[in-house]
C-alpha positions as CSV (number, residue, x, y, z in Angstrom):
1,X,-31.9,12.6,55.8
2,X,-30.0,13.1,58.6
3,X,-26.4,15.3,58.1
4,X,-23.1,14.2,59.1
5,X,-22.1,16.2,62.2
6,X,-19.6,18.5,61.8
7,X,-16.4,17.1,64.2
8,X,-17.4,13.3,62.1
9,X,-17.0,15.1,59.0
10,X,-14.0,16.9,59.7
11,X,-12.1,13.5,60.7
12,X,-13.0,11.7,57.9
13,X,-11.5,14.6,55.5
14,X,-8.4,14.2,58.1
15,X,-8.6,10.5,57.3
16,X,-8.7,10.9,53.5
17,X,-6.0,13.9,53.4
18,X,-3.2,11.3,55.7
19,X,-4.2,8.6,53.2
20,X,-3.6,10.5,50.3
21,X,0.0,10.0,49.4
22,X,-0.1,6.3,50.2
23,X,-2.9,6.2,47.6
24,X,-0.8,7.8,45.1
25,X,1.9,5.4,45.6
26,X,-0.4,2.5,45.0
27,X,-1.5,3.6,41.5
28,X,2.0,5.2,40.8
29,X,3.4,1.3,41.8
30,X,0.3,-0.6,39.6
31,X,1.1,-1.5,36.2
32,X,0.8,0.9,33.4
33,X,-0.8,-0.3,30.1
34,X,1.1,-0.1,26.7
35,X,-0.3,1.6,24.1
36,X,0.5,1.3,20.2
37,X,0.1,0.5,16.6
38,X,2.3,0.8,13.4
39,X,2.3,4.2,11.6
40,X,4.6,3.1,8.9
41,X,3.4,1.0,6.9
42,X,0.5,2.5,8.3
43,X,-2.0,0.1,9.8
44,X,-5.9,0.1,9.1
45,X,-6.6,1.3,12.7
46,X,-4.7,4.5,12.4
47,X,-4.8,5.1,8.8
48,X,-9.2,5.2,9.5
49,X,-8.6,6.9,12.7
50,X,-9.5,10.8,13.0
51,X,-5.7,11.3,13.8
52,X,-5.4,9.5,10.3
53,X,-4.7,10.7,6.9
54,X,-7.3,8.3,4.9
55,X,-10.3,8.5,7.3
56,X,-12.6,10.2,4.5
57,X,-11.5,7.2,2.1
58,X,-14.6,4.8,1.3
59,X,-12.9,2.1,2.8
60,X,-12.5,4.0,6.3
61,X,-15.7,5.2,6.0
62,X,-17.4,1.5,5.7
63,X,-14.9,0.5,8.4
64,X,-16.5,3.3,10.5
65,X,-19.9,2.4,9.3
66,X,-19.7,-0.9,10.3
67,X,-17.4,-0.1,13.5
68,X,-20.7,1.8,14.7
69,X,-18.4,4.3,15.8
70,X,-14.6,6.1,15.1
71,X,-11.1,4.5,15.8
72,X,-10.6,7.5,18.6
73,X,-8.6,4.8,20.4
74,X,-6.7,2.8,17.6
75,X,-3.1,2.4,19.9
76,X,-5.6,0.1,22.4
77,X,-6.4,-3.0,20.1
78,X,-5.3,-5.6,22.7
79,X,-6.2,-8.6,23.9
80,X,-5.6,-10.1,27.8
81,X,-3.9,-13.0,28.4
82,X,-3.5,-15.0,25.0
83,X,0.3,-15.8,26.2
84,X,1.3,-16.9,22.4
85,X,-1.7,-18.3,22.1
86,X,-2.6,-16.0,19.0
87,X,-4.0,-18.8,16.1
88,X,-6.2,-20.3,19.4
89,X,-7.5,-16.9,21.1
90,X,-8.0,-14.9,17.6
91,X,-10.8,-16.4,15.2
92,X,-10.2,-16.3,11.4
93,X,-11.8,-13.7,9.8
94,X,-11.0,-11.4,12.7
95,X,-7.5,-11.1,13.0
96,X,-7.2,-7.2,12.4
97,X,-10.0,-6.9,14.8
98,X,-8.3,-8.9,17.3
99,X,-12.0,-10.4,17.8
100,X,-13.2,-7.3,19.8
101,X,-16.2,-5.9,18.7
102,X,-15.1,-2.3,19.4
103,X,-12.7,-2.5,16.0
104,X,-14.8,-5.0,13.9
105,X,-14.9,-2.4,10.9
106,X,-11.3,-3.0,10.4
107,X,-11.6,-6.7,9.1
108,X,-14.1,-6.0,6.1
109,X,-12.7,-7.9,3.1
110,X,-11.8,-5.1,0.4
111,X,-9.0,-4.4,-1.9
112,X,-9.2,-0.7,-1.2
113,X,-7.3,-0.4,2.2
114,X,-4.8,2.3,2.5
115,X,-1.5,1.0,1.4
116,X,1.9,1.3,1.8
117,X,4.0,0.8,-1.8
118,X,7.1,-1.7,-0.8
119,X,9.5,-3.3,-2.8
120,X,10.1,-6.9,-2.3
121,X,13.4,-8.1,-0.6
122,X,14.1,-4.5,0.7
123,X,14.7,-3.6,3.8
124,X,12.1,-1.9,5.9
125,X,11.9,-0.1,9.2
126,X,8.4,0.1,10.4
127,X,7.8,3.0,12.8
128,X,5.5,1.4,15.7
129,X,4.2,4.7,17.7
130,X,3.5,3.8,21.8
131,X,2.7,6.1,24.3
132,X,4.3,4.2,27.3
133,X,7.8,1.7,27.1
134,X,7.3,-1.8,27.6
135,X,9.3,-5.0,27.1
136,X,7.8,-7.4,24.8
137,X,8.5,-8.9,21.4
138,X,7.5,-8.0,18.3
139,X,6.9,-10.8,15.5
140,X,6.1,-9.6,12.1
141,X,3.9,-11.8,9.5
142,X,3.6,-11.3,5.7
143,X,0.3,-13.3,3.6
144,X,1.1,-16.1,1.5
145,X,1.7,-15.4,-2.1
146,X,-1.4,-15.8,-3.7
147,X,-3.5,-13.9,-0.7
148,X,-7.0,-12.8,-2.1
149,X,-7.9,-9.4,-0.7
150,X,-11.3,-10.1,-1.1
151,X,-11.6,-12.4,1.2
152,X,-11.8,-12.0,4.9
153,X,-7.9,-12.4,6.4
154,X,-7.3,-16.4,8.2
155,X,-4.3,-17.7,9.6
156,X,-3.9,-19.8,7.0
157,X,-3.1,-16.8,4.8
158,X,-0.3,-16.0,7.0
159,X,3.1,-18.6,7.5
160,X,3.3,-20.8,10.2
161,X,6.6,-18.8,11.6
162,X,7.3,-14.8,11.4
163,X,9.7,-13.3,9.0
164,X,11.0,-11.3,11.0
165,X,11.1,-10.8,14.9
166,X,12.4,-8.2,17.2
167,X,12.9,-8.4,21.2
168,X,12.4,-5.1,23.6
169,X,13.5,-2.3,21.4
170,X,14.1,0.6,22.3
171,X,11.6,3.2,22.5
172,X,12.8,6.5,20.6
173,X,10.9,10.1,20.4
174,X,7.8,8.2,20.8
175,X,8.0,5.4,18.7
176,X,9.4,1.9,17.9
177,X,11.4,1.5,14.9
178,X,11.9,-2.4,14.2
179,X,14.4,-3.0,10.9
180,X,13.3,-5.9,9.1
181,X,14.1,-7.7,5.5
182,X,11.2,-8.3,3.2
183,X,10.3,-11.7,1.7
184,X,11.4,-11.7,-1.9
185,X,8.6,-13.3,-3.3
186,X,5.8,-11.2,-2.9
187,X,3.1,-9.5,-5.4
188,X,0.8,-7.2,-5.5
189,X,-1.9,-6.5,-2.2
190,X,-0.5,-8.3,0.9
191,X,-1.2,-7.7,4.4
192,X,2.1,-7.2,6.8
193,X,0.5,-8.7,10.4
194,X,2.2,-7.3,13.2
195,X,2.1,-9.3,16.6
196,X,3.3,-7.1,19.7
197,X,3.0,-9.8,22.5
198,X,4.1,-7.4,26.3
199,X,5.8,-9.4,28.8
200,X,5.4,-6.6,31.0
201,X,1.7,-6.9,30.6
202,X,-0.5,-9.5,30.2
203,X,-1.5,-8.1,26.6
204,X,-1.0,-8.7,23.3
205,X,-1.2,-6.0,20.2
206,X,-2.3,-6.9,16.6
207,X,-2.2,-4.5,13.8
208,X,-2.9,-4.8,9.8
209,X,-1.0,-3.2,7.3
210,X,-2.0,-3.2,4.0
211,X,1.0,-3.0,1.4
212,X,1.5,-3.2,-2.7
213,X,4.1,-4.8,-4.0
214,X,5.1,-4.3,-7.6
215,X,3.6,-7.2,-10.3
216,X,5.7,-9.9,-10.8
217,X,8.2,-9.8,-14.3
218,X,7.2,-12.0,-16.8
219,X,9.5,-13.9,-19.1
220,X,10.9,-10.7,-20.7
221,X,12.1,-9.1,-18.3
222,X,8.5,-6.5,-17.8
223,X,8.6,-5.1,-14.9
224,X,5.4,-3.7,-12.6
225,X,2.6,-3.0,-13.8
226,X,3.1,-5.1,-17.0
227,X,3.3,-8.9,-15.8
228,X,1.1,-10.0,-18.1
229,X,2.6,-9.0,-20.8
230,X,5.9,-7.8,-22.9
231,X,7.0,-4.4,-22.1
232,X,5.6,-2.0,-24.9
233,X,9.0,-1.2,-26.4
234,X,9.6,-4.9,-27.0
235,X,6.4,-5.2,-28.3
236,X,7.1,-2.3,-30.8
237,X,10.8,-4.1,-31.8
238,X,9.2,-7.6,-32.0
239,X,6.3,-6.0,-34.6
240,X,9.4,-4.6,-36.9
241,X,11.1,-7.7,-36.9
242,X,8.1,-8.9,-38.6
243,X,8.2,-6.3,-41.1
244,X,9.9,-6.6,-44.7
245,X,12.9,-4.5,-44.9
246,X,12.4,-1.5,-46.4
247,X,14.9,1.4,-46.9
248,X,15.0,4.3,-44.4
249,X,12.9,7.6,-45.9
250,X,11.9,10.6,-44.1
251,X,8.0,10.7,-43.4
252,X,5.9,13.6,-44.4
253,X,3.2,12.2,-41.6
254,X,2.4,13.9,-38.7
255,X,4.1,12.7,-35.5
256,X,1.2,10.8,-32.8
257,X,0.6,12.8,-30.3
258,X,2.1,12.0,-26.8
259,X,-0.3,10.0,-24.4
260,X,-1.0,11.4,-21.1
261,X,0.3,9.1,-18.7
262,X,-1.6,7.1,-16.4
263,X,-2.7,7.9,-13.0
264,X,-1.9,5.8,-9.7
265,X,-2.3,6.3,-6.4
266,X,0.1,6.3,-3.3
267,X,-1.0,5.3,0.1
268,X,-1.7,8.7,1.0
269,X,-4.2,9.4,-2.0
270,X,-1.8,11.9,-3.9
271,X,-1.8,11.4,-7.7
272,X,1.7,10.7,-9.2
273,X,2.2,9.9,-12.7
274,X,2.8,6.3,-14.1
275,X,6.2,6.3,-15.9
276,X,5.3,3.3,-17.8
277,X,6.6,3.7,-21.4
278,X,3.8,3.8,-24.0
279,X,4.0,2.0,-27.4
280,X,3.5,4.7,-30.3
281,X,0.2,4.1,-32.1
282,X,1.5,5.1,-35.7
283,X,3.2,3.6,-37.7
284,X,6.7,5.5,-38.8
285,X,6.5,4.0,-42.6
286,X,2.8,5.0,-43.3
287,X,1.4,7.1,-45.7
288,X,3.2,8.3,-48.6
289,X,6.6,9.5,-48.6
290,X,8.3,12.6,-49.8
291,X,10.7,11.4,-52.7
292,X,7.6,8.9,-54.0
293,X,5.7,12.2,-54.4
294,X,8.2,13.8,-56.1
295,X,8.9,10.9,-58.3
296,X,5.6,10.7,-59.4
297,X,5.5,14.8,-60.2
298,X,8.6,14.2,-62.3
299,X,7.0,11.5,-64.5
300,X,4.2,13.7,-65.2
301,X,5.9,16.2,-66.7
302,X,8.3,14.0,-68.9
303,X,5.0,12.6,-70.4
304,X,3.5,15.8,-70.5
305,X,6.7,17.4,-72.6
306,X,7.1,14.3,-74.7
307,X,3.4,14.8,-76.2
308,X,3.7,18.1,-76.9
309,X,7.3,17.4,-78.6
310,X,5.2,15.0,-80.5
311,X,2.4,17.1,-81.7
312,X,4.9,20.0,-83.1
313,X,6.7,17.5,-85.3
314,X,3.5,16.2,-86.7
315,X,2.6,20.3,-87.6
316,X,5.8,20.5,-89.5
């Protein structure tokens, strides 16, 4: 192979080093791409991602499984070119995967998610972390009431319009932060769909974020975690009612022993204890009462002094 004489050589490194800040000026001058995805309510793509905090959790790890790989790059799940086309562009089924293949993992039907706890008709500011500023506007969805987690997410789960929706906000140490007003009428596992839609770019962002909302009260006034039914100290005051009066004495019984409460879960996996009220298992008028024992002593001993008052009269 023949070399490159040395004068040829020399000109075309010339030729490169004189071209050299025009070419900077052309990539400076193209258009950057925006980079981003919701960190609170954390969404599935970040929550699984090794800059996560639920990666090792079994639904990130049969995301990851099924992903054939790791969410390294969860603030690029964009699509080109859907111009509000979203329902059109994205198939059901495949809406937190934005129907690329690289994040498939992410729409596996499950009920195990990492979730955010939210309370319904609060207000919520969801902290959108992006690397680089863009224009665009932001239009957030909430599932139906009634949504089935078990079942792979369609835009028929979600409303026809946005509850909320945000244009250009500002970008602040790194992130978006987009106040919003929940729906009021939302229960348990729901999905908060997040559509960033650039019109500096020609792409579109989605995102999934699973959330909890507490259980809906039933007709007494329970509140979450007991919709289906009475709360246990109304339970306990109905059951008295029923009762027969009887007159207030002290019990000689040993008081229950206090149950341990329940365990639940927070979106970051921490254990925190279930303030739910417990009913007591015994029953405060059971077992046999101090003054009935010491009635019953009493008798015994008049009868026992009246027969031997008996027998001595008979001896005389």
């Amino acid at each position: 192979m023949a070399r490159m004489p040395w004068t040829t050589a020399r000109r075309t490194s010339a030729a490169f080093a004189a071209l050299s800040p025009f070419l900077l000026a052309v990539f400076a001058a193209a258009p950057a791409q925006a980079h981003g995805a919701p960190t609170d309510p954390v969404s599935r793509v970040f929550a699984c991602s090794p800059d996560g905090a639920s990666s090792g959790t079994a639904a990130c790890r049969a995301a990851v499984a099924a992903n054939g790989s790791p969410f390294t790059a969860w603030d690029n799940l964009r699509v080109a070119n859907v111009n509000g086309r979203d329902r059109r562009t994205i198939p059901d089924g495949k809406l937190c995967s934005g129907g690329l293949p690289a994040y498939r993992g992410l729409d596996l039907a499950r009920s195990d998610w990492p979730a955010t706890r939210l309370s319904p008709g609060a207000t919520l500011t969801m902290k959108y972390v992006s690397t680089i500023p863009h224009t665009g506007t932001f239009r957030m969805y909430l599932t139906e009431p009634g949504y089935d987690p078990s079942k792979p997410l369609t835009w028929s789960d979600l409303p026809e319009q946005p509850f909320a929706q945000v244009k250009d906000p500002a970008l602040t140490d790194g992130a978006y932060r987009i106040r919003m007003t929940l729906p009021k009428n939302r229960t348990g596992r729901q999905v908060l769909y997040t559509i960033w839609q650039n019109s500096s770019t020609a792409d579109t962002y989605y995102s999934c974020s699973d959330v909890v909302f507490p259980a809906a009260a039933d007709k007494g006034g329970a509140g979450a975690g007991a919709a289906a039914s009475p709360s246990p100290s109304k339970a306990v005051q109905k059951e008295k009612a029923k009762e027969p009066e009887k007159s207030p004495v002290p019990s000689t019984s040993a008081p229950a022993p206090t149950p341990s409460p329940s365990v639940v879960r927070s979106a970051g996996g921490a254990a925190v204890p279930d303030s739910t009220p417990v009913a007591a298992d015994a029953d405060p008028g059971s077992g046999p009462s101090a003054p009935m024992m010491a009635g019953g002593a009493a008798a015994v001993l008049v009868l026992t002094g009246g027969a031997a008052l008996a027998l001595r009269l008979r001896r005389r």
